[in-house]
N, C-alpha and C positions, 0 to 999 in steps of 0.2 A: 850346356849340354845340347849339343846338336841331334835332331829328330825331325824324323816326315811322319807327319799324319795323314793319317788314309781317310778319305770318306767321301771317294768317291771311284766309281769302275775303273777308271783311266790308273789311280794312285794304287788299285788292289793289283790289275795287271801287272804294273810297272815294277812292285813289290814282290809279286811270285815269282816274275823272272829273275830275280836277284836272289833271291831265296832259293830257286832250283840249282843257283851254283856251288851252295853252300853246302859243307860238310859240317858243320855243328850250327844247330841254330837256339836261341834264350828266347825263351818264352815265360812270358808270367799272364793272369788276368787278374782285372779288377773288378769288383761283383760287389753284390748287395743280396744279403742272405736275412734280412731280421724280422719281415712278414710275411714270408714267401715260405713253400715247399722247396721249390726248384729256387737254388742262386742264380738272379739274374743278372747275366753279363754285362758291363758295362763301358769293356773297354779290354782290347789284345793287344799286347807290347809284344814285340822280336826282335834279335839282332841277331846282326851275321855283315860279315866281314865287313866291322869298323860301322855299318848302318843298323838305325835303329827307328825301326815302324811302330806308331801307335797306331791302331785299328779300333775304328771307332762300329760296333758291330750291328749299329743301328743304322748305318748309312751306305751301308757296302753287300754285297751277294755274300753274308757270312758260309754259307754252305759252301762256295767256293774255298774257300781259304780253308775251312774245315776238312775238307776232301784230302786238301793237300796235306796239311797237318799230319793226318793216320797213315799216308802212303808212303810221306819220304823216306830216304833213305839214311838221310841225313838224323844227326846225335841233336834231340832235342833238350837241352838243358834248361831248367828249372829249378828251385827251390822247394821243397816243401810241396810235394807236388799231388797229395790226396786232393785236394779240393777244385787245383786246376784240372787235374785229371778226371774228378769227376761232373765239369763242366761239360771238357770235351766230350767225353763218352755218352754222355746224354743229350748234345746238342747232337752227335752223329747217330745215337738210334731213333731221334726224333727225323733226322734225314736219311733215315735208312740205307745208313752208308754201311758197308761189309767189312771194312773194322772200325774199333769204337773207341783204340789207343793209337798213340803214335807209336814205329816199327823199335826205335830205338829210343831208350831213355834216361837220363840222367838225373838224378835228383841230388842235389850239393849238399841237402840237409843231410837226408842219407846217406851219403858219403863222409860226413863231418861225423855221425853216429860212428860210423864204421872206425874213423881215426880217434874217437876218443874227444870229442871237441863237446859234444854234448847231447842228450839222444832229440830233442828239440828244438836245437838254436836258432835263433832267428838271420836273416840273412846280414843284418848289419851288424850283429855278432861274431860272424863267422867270416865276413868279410873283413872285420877290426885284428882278429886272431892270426888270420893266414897272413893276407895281403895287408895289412895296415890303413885300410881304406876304410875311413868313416862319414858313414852316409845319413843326411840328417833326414831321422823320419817324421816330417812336419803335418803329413796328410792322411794320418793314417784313420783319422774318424771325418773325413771327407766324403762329399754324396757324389757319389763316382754317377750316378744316371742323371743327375741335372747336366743340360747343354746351355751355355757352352762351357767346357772344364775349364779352368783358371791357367794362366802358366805355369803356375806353381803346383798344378797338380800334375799337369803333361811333363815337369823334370821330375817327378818325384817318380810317376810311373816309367819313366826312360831311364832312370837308375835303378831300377830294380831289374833290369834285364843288361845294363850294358856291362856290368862285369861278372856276369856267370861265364862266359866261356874261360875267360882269365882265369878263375876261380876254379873251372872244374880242369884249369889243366894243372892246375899246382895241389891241386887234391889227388888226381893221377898220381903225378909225381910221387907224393910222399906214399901215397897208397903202395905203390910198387917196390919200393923201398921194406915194403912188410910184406912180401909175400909168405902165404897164400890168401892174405888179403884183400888184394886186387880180384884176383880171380872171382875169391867168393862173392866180391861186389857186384861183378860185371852177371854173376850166373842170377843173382838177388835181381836187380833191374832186368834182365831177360825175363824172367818170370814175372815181372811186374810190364813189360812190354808188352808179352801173348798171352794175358788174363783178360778175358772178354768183358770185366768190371771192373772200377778200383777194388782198390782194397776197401774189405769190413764192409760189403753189402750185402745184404742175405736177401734173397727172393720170400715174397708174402710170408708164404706159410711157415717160414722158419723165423721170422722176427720178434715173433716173442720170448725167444731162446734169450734174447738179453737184458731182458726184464729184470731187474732187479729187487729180492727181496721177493722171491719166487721159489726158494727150492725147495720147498716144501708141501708145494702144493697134491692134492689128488686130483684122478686122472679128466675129474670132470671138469674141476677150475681149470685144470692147463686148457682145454676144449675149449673153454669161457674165454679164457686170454688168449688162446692164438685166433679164436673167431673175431672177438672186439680188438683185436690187437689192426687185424688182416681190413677190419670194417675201416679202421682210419686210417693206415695206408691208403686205402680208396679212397675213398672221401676227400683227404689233404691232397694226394695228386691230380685226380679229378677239378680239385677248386686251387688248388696252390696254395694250402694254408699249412703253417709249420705243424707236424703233430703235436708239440706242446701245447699250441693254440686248442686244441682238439681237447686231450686229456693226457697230462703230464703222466708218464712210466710208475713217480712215485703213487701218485694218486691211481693210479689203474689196477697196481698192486695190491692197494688196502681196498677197495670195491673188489676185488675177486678174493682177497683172504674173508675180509667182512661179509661175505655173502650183499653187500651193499650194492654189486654192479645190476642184480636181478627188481629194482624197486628205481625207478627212477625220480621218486620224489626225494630220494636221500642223497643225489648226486651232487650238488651244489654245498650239502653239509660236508661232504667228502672232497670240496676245492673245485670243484668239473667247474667251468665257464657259465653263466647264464645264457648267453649267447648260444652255446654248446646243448645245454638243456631242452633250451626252447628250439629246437633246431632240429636237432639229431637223438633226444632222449628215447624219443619211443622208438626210436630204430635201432639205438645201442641196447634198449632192455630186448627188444623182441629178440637180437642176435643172440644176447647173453640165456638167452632163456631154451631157447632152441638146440643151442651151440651144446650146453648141460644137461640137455635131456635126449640129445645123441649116442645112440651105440656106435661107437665107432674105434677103429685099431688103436691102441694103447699109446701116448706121445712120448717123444723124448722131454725127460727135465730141460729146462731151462739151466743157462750155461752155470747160474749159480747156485746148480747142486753139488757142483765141483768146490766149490769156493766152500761151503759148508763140510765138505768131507774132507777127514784128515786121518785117514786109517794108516797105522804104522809110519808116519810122519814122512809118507811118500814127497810130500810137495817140497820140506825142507833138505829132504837129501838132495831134491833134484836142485832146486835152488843156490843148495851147496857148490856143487858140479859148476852151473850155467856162471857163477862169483868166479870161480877159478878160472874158466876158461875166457868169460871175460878180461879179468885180468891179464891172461897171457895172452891176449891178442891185442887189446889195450880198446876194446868198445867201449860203446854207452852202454849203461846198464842195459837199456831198452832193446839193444838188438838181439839178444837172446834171451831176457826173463819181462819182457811185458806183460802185461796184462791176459793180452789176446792169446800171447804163444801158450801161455802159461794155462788159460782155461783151456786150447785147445788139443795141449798134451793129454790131460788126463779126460779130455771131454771124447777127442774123435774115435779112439778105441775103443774105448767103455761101451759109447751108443751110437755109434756109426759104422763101427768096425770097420776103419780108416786108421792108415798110419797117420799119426801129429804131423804139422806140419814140422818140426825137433829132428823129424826123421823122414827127411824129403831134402834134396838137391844141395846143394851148401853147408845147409843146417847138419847133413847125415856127415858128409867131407870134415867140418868142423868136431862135430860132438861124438861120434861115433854110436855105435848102438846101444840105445838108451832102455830098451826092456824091459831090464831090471828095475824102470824104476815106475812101470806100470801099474798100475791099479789091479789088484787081485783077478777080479772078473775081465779085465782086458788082455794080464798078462795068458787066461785058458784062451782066448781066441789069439793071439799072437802065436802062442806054441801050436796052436789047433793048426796054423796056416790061413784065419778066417780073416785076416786083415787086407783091404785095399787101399791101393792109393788114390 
């Protein structure tokens, strides 16, 4: 497997000009996410006509190459691409660049959803299925930040980028072949192109929306959890520490049903870290204590008050529907009954008065007007005319 590594001005140069001729460019990253908030980069593959750059991002002007990234104009194909995408986007509002995604984008996993190949396949999966190319994944619990990388790990990372464009033009193909599923794909990545975040990131104050084992709370524990919830968001980004490291979701959920998050001598019985205790205890009890003795405007449930309600077996008739039409287009399950769509049909109406995503661009093309299969109190603001997109 033939590759230039970059790591250094002259090789980043030398590399952007060959990149600005190019009309689709593979892009993958290598990173290290398992003590960290932020995944740290540890390595940028791309290819483009028949050339294939490893960027080593410790040795080079990454902000350069990043600029380029979010401007071209060029078809950035990737794989699988929430993670890489949410590298980019936060290496570029940490450089205060004016977009935070690349213009155009293709993701082959998504596309493989869309044909029916699987809603998560992995790249040497889906490479094996289409194109019959089987690629050995020998590196994959490799420490991508030690220098200098082995050979064996610079072909393993030069295979994972040199046969996406291959790949996303014979997923074209077949795509086209089903129309209107082409289109719908392409309208799917446009809207994944001009979304200022990846997907499934909420700003602070709404992240305790996904707490689980939450929908039953009153309005003062929600107060309690989105206050301590908002505290270690800070905290972990501020230091770079995973929030698990902090206080795992499950364990935050039994401290604010237990009334246990207000006493910080019981926090270590309820799993919280020592480290965590001695650290930050008396600043998680002060918030939690504060947080719950605030007057303040009434919250929405958490997303898993949706998941708890089943009035008039709304969720199984829609479920019904999303099976059929799956079928007759021939997706993964996932691209129309996931998790996400699925809390955010009956969740955006009910307490945002927002249309679902179900009934937005594609989604509306595909499924048609879904309504009828609102939730009581969402379907009066639907007929009221009280819904936004």
């Amino acid at each position: 497997m033939n590759y230039t590594y970059v790591d250094n001005a002259a090789g980043l140069d030398s590399m952007l000009e060959c990149l600005s001729k190019a009309a689709v460019i593979a892009f993958d990253t290598e990173f290290f996410r398992v003590v960290t908030f932020f995944p740290k980069l540890a390595l940028f593959q791309l290819a483009a006509g028949g050339e294939i750059f490893l960027v080593d991002p410790f040795a080079v002007n990454f902000s350069k190459l990043l600029s380029f990234i979010v401007t071209t104009d060029a078809v950035m194909v990737c794989h699988a691409s929430g993670e890489d995408l949410e590298i980019v986007s936060e290496h570029a509002r940490r450089e205060g660049l004016p977009r935070l995604l690349p213009r155009h984008i293709f993701d082959t996993q998504s596309a493989g959803a869309f044909l029916g190949y699987g809603g998560n396949i992995g790249l040497a999966a889906l490479l094996e299925k289409t194109l019959g190319i089987s690629l050995a994944k020998t590196e994959t619990r490799t420490d991508w930040l030690k220098r200098p990388l082995t050979q064996a790990q610079l072909e393993y990372a030069a295979l994972d980028v040199a046969y996406l464009e291959e790949l996303m033009n014979f997923l074209i193909k077949e795509m086209s072949q089903k129309e209107p599923v082409l289109k719908w794909f392409r309208m799917h990545m446009d809207d994944v192109s001009h979304s200022c975040d990846p997907e499934n990131v909420l700003p602070p104050e709404k992240l305790y929306l996904r707490v689980r084992k939450t929908g039953q709370l009153s309005q003062g524990q929600l107060r309690t959890l989105q206050a301590v919830v908002m505290l270690r968001d800070r905290i972990c980004r501020e230091n770079d520490i995973p929030p698990a490291f902090f206080i795992r979701n499950n364990v935050l959920a039994q401290l604010v049903v237990t009334s246990a998050i207000f006493e910080q001598s019981t926090y270590a019985k309820y799993g919280v870290h020592y480290s965590t205790v001695r650290k930050y205890g008396a600043l998680i009890q002060k918030t939690a204590r504060e947080a719950n003795a605030r007057t303040a405007p009434d919250l929405n449930p958490p997303y898993d008050f949706v998941n708890r309600f089943n009035g008039g077996n709304y969720k199984k008739r829609l479920l019904d529907l999303l099976d059929r039409k799956t079928s007759q287009y021939g997706f993964a399950n996932n691209v129309l009954s996931s998790q996400k769509l699925m809390e955010n049909f009956f969740y955006a109406p009910m307490y945002e008065k927002k249309y679902p995503i179900l009934q937005r661009g594609w989604y509306l093309e595909c499924l048609g007007d879904l309504s009828d299969y609102y939730l009581p109190e969402a379907q009066k603001y639907y007929k009221a005319g009280e819904l936004k997109f």
